[in-house]
DOLOKOL-317165 format. One line per 5 residues: their letters; for each residue x, y, z of C-alpha. Coordinates in steps of 0.1 Angstrom, whole numbers, plus 5000, padded with zeros to 4 digits. Each point is the difference from the previous one (the first is absolute). Example, Ala and Ser with C-alpha at 12.3 -4.5 7.8 and 13.67 -1.06 7.14 Angstrom:
AS = 5123 4955 5078 ~ 5014 5034 4993
END
This chain:
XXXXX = 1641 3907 7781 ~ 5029 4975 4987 ~ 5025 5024 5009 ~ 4987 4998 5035 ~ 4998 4962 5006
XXXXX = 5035 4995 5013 ~ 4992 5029 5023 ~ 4970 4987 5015 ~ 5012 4965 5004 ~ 5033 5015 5022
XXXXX = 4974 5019 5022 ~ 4977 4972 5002 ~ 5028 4977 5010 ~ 5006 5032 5029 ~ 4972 5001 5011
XXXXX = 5005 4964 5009 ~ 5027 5006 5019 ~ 4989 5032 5014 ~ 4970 4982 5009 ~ 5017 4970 5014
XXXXX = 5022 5020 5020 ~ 4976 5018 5013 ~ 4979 4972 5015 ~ 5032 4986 5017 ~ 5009 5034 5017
XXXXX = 4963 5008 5005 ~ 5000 4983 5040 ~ 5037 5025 5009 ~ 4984 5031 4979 ~ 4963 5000 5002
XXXXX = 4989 5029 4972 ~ 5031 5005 4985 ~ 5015 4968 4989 ~ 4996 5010 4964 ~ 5017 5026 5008
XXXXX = 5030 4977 5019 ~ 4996 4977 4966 ~ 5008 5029 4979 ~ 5034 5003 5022 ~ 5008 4964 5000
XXXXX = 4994 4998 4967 ~ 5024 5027 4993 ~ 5023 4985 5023 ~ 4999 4967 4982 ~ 5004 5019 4968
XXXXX = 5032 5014 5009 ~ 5014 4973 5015 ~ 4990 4982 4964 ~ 5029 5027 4982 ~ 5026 5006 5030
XXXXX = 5022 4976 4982 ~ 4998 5030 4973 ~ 5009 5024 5023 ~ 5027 4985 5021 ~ 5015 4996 4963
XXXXX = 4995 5036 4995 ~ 5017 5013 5035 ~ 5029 4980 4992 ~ 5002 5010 4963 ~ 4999 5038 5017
XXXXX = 5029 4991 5024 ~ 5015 4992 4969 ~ 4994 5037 4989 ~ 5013 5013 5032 ~ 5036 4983 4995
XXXXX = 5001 5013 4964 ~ 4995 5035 5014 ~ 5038 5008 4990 ~ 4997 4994 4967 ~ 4968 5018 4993
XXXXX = 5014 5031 5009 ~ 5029 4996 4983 ~ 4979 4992 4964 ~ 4978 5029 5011 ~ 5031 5022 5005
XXXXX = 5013 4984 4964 ~ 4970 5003 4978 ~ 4980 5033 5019 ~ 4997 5018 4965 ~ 4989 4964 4985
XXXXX = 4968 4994 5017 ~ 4989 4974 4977 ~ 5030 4984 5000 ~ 5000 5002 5041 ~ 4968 4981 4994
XXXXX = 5019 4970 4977 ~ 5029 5000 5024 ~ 4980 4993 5035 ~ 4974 4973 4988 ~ 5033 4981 4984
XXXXX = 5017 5007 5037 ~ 4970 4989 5016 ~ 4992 4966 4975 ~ 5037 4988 5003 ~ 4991 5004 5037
XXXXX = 4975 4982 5003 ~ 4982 5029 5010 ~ 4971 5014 4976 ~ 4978 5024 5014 ~ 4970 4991 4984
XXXXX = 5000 4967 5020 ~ 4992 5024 5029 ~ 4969 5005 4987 ~ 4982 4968 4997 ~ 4988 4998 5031
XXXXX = 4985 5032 4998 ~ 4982 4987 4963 ~ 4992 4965 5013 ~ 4977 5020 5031 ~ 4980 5020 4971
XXXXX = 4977 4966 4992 ~ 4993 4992 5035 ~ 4987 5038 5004 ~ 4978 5005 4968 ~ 4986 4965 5014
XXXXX = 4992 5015 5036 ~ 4986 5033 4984 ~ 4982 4981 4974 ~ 4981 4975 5030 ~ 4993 5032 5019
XXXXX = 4990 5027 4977 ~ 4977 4981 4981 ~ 4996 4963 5021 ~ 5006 4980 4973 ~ 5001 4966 5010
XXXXX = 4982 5006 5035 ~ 4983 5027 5005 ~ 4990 4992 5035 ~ 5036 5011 5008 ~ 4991 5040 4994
XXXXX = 4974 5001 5033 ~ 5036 4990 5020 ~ 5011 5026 5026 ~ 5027 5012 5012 ~ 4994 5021 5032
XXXXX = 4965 5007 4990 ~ 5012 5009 4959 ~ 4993 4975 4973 ~ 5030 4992 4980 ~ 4988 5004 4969
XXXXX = 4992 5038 5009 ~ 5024 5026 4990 ~ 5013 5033 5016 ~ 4969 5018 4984 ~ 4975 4978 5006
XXXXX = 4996 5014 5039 ~ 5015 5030 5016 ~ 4982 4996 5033 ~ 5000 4972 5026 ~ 5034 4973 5004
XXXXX = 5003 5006 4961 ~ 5030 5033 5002 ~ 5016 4986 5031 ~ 5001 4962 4986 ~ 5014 5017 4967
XXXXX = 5022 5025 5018 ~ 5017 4975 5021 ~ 5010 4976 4968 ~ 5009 5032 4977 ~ 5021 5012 5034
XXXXX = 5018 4968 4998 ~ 5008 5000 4965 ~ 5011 5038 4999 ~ 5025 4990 5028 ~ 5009 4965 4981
XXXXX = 5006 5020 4970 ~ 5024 5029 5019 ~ 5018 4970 5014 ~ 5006 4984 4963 ~ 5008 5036 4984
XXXXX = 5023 5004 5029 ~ 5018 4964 4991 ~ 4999 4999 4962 ~ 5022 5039 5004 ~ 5022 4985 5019
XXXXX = 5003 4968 4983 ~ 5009 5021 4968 ~ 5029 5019 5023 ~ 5014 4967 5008 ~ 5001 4988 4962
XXXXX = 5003 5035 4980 ~ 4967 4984 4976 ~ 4962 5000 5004 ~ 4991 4963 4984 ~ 5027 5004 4977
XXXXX = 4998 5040 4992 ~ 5024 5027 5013 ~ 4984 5019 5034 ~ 5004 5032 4979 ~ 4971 5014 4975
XXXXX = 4962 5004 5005 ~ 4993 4964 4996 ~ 5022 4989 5030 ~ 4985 5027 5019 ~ 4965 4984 4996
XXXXX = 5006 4963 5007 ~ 4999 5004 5038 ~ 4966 5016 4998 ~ 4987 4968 4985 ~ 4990 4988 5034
XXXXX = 4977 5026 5002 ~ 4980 4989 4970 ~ 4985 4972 5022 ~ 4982 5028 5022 ~ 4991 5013 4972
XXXXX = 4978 4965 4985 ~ 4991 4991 5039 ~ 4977 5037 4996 ~ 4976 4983 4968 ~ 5001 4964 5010
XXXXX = 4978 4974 5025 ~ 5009 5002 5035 ~ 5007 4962 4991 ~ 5029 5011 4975 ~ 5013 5027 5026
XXXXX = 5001 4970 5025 ~ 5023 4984 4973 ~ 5019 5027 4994 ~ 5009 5010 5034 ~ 5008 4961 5009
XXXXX = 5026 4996 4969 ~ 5015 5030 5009 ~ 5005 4992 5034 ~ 5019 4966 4990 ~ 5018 5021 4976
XXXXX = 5017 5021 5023 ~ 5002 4972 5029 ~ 5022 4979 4967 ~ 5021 5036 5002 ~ 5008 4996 5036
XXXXX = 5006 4960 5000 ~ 5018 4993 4964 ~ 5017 5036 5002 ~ 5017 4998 5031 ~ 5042 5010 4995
XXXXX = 5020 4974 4991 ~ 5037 4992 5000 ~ 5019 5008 4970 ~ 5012 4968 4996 ~ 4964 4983 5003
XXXX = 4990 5026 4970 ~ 5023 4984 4982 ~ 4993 4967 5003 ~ 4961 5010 4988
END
């Protein structure tokens, strides 16, 4: 039970929130302001790591100007893959450019979701919060727990959104490997490359076994995701690149 104190006490200190939230939006949203808390506590969890990932746009405009020069060490060193490997991440750290660093805003999200599923799968810290509805389906219910009544359609509608968030991202991350000849750091040739733009898939995949509550999550920080594509993405002048 140890092992699960630090757990509790970060859904309890959510459902807080959650809760708080909820009583504020209650008079605009009637039955579902937990389920409007849920978004703008999402919301508010983004905005909490944008610094992170306006650091991680520029560090991929970075990429994108070093385009040149990856091909070239990929044309050098195309029998060498390991040494391919040695060659880009010292390209990319005298850059100023690592690749991980694009992925810590993914990582930093993880927490904030095993919280949510935790509050909602098993209501620790307030259960009350499971009997909340969204359009007539409790959020802690899952996919399986109804097949008849709002439950497929209020399911269907978030999964249809996420299945369309995810082509959108699939569709970016392929082109966004064009543009810099890597996939975080790994040549866009081989089975591994090949798979990374699924990866956005993978979050249909957990909305189908988690609480509506979590779907709600998941659909909401995928949304800001690719709304951050649209607004820190836009094309830039060469010489502004630079400057970054």
């Amino acid at each position: 039970m140890l092992a699960f104190a630090p757990l509790h006490s970060a859904a309890s200190a959510a459902a807080t929130v959650v809760t708080w939230l909820a009583d504020v939006l209650a008079p605009l949203t009637g039955g579902a302001a937990t389920a409007a808390a849920i978004v703008l506590f999402t919301a508010a969890v983004r905005l909490l790591i944008s610094p992170l990932t306006v650091a991680q746009v520029r560090g991929e405009r970075r990429r994108t100007a070093l385009a040149p020069e990856v091909r070239e060490l990929q044309r050098r060193y195309a029998d060498d893959p390991a040494r391919l490997q040695t060659e880009l991440f010292a390209l990319y750290r005298n850059a100023g450019a690592s690749p991980v660093a694009g992925c810590l805003p993914a990582l930093l999200q993880a927490p904030f979701f095993l919280v949510m599923y935790r509050l909602f799968a098993t209501g620790d810290g307030a259960p009350q919060l499971l009997g909340e509805r969204l359009a007539g389906v409790p959020l802690g219910w899952h996919l399986g727990d109804g097949l008849a009544g709002p439950v497929p359609l209020v399911f269907g509608v978030l999964l249809a959104a996420l299945l369309a968030l995810a082509w959108w991202s699939s569709r970016r991350m392929r082109r966004a490997a064009a543009a810099t000849g890597t996939v975080a750091g790994t040549p866009t040739e081989g089975p591994g490359a090949a798979l990374l733009p699924l990866l956005p898939y993978g979050t249909v995949l957990v909305a189908l076994v988690v609480p509506l509550a979590a779907v709600l999550y998941l659909v909401t920080t995928t949304a800001w995701t690719a709304l951050e594509q649209v607004v820190l993405r836009r094309p830039q002048p060469a010489a502004a690149i630079d400057k970054r």
